[in-house]
C-alpha positions in Angstrom: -47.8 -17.5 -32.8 -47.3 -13.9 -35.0 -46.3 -14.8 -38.4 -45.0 -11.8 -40.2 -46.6 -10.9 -43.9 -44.1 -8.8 -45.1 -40.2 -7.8 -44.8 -41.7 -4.8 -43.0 -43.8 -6.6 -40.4 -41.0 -9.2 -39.7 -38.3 -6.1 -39.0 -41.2 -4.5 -36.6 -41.7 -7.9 -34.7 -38.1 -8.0 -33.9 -38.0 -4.4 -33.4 -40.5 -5.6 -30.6 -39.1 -8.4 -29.4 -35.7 -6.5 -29.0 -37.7 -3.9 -26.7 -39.4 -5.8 -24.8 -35.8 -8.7 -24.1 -34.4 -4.9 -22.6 -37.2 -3.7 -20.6 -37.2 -7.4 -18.7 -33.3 -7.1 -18.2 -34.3 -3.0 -17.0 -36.4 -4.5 -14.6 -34.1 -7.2 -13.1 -31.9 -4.4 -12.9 -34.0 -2.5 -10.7 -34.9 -4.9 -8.8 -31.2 -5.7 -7.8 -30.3 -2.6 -7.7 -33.4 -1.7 -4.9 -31.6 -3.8 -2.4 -28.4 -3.3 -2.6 -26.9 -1.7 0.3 -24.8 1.9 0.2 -24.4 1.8 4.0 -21.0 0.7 3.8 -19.1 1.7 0.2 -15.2 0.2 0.7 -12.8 2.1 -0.4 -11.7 0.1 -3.3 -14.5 2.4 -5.3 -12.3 5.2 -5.2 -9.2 3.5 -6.4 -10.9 2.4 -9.6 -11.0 4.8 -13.0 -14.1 4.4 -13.9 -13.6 6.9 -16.4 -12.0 4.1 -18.6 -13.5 2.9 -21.9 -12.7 -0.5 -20.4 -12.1 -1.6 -17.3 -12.0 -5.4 -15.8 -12.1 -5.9 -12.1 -10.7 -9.3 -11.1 -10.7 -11.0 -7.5 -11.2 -13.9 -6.2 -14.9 -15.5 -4.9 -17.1 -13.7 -2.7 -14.6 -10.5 -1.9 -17.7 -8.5 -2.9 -17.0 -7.9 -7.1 -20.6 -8.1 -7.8 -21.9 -5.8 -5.1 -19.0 -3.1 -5.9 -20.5 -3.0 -9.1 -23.8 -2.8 -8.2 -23.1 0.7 -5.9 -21.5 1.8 -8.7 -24.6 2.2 -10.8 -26.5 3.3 -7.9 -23.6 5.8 -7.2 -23.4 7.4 -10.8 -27.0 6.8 -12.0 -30.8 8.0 -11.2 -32.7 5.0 -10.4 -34.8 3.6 -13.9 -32.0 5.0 -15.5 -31.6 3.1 -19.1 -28.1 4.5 -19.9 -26.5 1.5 -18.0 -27.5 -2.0 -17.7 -25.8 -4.4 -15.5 -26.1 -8.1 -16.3 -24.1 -11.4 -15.0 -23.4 -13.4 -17.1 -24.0 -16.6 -15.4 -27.5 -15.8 -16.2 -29.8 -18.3 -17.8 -30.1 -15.9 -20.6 -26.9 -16.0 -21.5 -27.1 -19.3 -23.0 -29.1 -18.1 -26.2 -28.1 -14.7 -26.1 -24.2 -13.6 -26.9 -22.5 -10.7 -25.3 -22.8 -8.7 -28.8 -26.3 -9.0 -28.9 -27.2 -7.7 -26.1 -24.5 -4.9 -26.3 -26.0 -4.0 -29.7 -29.8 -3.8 -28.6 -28.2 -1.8 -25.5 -26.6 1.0 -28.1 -29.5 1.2 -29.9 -31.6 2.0 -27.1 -29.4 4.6 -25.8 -27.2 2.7 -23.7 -23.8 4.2 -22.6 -22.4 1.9 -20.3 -22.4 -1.9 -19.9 -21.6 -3.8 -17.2 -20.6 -7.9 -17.4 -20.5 -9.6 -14.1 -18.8 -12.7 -13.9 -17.3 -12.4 -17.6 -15.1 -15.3 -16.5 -18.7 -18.0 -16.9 -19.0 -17.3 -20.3 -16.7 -18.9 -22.8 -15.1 -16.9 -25.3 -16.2 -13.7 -23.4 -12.7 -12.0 -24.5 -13.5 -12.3 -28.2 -16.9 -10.5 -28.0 -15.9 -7.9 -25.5 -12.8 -6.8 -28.3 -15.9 -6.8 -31.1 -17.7 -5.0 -29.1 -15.4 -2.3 -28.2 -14.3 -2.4 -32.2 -17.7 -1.9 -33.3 -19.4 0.8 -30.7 -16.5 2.8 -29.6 -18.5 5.0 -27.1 -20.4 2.5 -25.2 -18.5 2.3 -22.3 -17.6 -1.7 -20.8 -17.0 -2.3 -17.0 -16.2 -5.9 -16.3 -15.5 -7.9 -13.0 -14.3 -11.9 -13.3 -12.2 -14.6 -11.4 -8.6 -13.8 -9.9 -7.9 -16.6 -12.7 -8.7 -14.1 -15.6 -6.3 -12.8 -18.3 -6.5 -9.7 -20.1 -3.8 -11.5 -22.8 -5.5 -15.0 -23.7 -5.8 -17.0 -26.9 -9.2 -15.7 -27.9 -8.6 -11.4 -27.6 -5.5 -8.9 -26.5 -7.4 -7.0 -24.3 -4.3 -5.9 -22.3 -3.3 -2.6 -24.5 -7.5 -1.1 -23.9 -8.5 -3.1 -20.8 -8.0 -1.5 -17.5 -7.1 -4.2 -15.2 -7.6 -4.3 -11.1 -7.5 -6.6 -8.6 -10.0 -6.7 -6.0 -8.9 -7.7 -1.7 -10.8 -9.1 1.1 -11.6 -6.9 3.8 -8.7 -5.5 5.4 -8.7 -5.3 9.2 -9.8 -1.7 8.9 -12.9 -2.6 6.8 -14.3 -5.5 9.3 -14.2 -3.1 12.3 -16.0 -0.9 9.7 -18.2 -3.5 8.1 -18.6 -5.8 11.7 -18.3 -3.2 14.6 -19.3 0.5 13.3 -15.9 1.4 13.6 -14.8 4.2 11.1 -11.1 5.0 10.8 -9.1 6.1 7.2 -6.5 4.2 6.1 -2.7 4.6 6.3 0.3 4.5 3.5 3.0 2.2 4.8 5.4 5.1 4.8 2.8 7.0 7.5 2.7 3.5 9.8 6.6 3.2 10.1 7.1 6.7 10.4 4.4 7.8 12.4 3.3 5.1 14.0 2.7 6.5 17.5 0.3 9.3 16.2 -1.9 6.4 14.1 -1.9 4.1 17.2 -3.4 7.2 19.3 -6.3 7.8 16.4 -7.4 4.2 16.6 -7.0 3.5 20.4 -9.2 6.3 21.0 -11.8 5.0 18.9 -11.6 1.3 20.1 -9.8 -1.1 21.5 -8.0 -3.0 18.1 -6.4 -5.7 20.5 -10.2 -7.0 21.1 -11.0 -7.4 17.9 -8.1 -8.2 16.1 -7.7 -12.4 16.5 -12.3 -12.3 15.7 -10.6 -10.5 12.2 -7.7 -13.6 12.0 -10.6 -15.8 11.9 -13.5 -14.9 10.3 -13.1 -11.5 8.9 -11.9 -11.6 5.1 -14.8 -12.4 3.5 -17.5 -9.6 3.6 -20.4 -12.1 4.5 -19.6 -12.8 8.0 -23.0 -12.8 9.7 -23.2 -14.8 13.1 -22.5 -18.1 12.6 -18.4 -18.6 12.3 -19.5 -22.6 11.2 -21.8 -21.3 8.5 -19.0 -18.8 7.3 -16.5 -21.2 7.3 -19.2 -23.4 5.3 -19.3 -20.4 2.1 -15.8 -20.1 2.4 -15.2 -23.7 1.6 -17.8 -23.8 -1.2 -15.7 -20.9 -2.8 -12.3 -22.7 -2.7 -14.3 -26.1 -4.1 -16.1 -23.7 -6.9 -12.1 -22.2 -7.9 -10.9 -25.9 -7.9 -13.2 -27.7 -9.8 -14.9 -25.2 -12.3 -12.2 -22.2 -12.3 -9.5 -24.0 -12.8 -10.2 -26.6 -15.5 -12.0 -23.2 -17.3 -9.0 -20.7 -17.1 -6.2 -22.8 -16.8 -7.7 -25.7 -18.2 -6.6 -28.5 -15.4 -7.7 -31.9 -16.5 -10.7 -32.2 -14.2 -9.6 -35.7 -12.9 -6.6 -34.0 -10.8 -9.0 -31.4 -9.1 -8.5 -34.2 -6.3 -5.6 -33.9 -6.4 -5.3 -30.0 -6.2 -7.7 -30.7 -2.8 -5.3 -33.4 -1.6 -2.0 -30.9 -2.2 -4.1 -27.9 -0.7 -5.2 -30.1 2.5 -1.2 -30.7 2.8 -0.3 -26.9 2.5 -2.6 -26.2 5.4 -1.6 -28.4 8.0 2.2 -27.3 7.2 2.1 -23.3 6.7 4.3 -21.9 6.6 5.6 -24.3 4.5 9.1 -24.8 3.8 8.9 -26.1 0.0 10.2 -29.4 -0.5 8.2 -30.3 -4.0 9.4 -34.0 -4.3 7.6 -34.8 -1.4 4.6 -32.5 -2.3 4.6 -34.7 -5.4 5.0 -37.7 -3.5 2.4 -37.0 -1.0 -0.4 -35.8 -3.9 0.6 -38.1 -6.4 1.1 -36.0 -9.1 4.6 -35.3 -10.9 7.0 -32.2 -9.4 6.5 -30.0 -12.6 2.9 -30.5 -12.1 3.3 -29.6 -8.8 4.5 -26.1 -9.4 2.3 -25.5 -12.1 -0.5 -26.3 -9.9 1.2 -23.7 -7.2 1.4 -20.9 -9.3 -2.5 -21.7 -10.7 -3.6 -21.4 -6.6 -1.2 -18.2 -6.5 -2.9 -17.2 -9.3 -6.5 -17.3 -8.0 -5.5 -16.4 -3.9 -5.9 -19.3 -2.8 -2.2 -19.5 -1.5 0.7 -16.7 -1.5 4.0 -18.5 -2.7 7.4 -16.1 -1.6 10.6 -16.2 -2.9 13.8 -14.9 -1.8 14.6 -13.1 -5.4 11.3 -11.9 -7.0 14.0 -10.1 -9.7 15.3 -13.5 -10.5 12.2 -15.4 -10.2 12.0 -18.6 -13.5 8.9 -20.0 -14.2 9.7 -23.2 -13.1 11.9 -22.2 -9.5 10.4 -23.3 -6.7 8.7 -20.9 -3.7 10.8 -20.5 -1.0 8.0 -20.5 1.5 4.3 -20.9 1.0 1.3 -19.5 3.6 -2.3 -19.8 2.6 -3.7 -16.5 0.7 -5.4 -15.4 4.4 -6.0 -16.2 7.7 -9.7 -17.7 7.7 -8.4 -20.0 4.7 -6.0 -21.7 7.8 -9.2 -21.7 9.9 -11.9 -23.2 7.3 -8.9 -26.1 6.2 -7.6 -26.7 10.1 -8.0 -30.3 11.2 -6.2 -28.8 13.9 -5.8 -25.8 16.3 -4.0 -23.3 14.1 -0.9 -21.9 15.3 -0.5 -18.3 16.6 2.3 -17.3 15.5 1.4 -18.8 11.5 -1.9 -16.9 11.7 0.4 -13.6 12.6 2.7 -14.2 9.7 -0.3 -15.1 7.2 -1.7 -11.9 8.1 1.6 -9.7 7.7 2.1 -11.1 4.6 -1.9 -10.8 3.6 -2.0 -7.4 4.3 1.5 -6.3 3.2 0.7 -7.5 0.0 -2.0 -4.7 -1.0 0.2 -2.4 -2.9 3.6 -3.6 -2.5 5.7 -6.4 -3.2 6.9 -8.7 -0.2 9.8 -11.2 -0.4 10.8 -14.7 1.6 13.6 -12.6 4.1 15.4 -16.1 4.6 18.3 -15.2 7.1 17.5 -11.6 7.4 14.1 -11.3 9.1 10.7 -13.0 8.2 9.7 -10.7 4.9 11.4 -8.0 2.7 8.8 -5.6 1.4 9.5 -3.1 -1.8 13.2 -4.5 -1.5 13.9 -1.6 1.2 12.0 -2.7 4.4 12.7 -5.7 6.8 9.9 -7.4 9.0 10.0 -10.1 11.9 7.0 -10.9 13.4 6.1 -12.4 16.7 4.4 -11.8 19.9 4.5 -9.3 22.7 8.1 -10.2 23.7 9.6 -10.6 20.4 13.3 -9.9 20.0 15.2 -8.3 17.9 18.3 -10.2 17.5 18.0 -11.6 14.0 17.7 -7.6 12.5 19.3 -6.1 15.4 22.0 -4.2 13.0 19.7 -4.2 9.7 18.9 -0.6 8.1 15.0 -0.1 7.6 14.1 -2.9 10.3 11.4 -3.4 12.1 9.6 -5.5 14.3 5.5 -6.2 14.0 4.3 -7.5 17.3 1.0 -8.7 18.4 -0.8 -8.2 21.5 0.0 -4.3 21.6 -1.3 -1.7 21.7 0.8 1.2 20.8 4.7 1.3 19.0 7.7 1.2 21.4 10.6 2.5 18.6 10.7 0.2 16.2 8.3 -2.5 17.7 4.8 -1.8 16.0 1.7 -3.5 16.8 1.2 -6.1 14.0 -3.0 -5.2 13.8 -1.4 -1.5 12.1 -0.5 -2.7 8.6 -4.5 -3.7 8.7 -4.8 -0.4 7.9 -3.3 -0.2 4.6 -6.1 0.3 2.4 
């Protein structure tokens, strides 16, 4: 053990202890850094400002946060380079080092921008990040947390300076990207309804979408589909656990005896999706009383678990009840299914899923399955889907599986995959 002689000799020792805590997160740096992949860079990067002061990217388990942020240090920065430093902190180190100390021995080095993974595992993160931002105005912070996360809580306002973004699966497009080499560019909603026959002629020619299209309805959200559908099925259900029974006692601070419960509700959503909401016998069937129920609802909304609809978004009270509810995505029905998932709920789970990127959807009730943006109408069904229930409806349209190209106002359903 040093012991230090003088007030001098003690301010060099921590002067060296300080340089040498850096260089070992540098190098663990590095070494992530070395082997992660920029094969395939989704195009989420580009709808990010990274030119923000702060910036928090939010979405929920294993949608790829982590490795987004990863390519963007490798993007923007020579390798060794000591002007950013990425650390997660779920790290072990994290539990005797706080956020501001290791954001001031960053500064003083030179450090320009830091990057907190997983902000959402370290309590009282909000407080330190404001401090930090308070105190070195220049040191640029680039975040990434849980769906669950606010940028308004009780510990910091981050909402006026924080940058906020919410991070997808894959969309169809990306897995034939990610899963079968298959490069294509994305569409706006406006180009798919309008010029739908010209987009279906771009991909056809390229592949065959129909092929790959129900492999993508059941294991193709999740950007860590290998080979095994059993083993991705396996992650995917140690990601909802990890929401239930860490993420939401943490940020919505559910008594951990009712995660059960929350499992037990979850395991009766996905044997009824769509589900037509009738919340005394949710709470009758989970145990648990009906204002309870809805506030557990909007918690799984909240971290894309589920997608809860309603017929009104404009008139929406934070008690009403949904007035439909469909797991957040496809592979969700497949990984909970204790048995054979129906067709036609995977095709509206997806529609919605997808549709949801960028745009507001509504419950249609009466007048067609969905209302997106409060302009466009959408019934969706199979090859011989009819018309009748939008037949004399302005802005209608019909997304059909098993397609391949439009027929008038009958689109394939696979085309609002490629939405982003």
């Amino acid at each position: 053990m040093l012991f230090a002689k003088s007030k001098n000799e003690l301010y060099l020792l921590n002067v060296l202890n300080t340089g040498t805590e850096m260089n070992s997160l540098f190098e663990r740096q590095d070494a992530m850094l070395r082997t992660t992949s920029m094969d395939i860079v989704r195009n989420f990067m580009n709808s990010v400002n990274w030119s923000a002061p702060m910036l928090c990217i939010r979405g929920s388990r294993g949608v790829g946060k982590s490795t987004l942020l990863r390519q963007y240090i490798k993007s923007n920065f020579k390798p060794g380079s000591e002007e950013v430093l990425y650390c997660s902190l779920d790290w072990v180190y994290f539990s005797q080092k706080s956020i501001f100390e290791v954001a001031e021995d960053f500064y003083k080095h030179g450090g320009k921008v830091l990057v907190l993974d997983e902000v959402h595992k370290y309590e009282h993160w909000s407080r330190e990040v404001k401090e930090v931002a308070e105190v070195y105005h220049d040191l640029k912070l680039i975040m990434s947390g849980s769906s669950l996360l606010k940028l308004m809580d009780g510990d910091a306002d981050l909402s006026r300076r924080c940058r906020g973004y919410d991070m997808p699966g894959l969309s169809f497009r990306e897995y034939l990207q990610f899963y079968k080499n298959i490069v294509l560019p994305p569409y706006t909603l406006t180009e798919i309804l309008e010029d739908s026959a010209r987009i279906a002629s771009e991909v056809n020619a390229v592949c065959r979408p129909l092929q790959h299209f129900h492999e993508y309805l059941k294991y193709g959200y999740y950007p860590y589909y290998l080979t095994n559908a059993i083993d991705y099925y396996a992650l995917v259900e140690q990601s909802l656990n990890y929401i239930i029974d860490a993420e939401l006692p943490q940020q919505r601070r559910v008594e951990p005896a009712n995660c059960r419960k929350i499992k037990a509700l979850l395991g009766i959503l996905a044997q009824q999706v769509p589900f037509e909401v009738d919340i005394s016998k949710l709470a009758s069937a989970s145990a648990l009383q009906r204002n309870t129920v809805l506030e557990y609802l909007r918690h799984l909304n909240d971290a894309k678990v589920i997608s809860l609809l309603y017929s009104d978004l404009v008139s929406v009270k934070k008690m009403q009840k949904p007035d439909k509810i469909y797991l957040e995505n496809p592979n969700l029905m497949y990984t909970l299914a204790t048995s054979p998932v129906k067709i036609g709920t995977a095709r509206e789970c997806f529609a919605v899923n997808q549709l949801s990127y960028g745009h507001t959807v509504e419950y249609g009730k009466s007048y067609g399955d969905f209302r997106v943006d409060g302009r466009w109408t959408f019934e969706v069904g199979g090859e011989g889907k009819s018309f009748s229930q939008i037949a004399d409806m302005k802005d209608s349209y019909i997304l059909a599986d098993d397609i391949e190209s439009p027929h008038g106002k009958r689109l394939p359903l696979w085309m609002v995959g490629f939405l982003y």
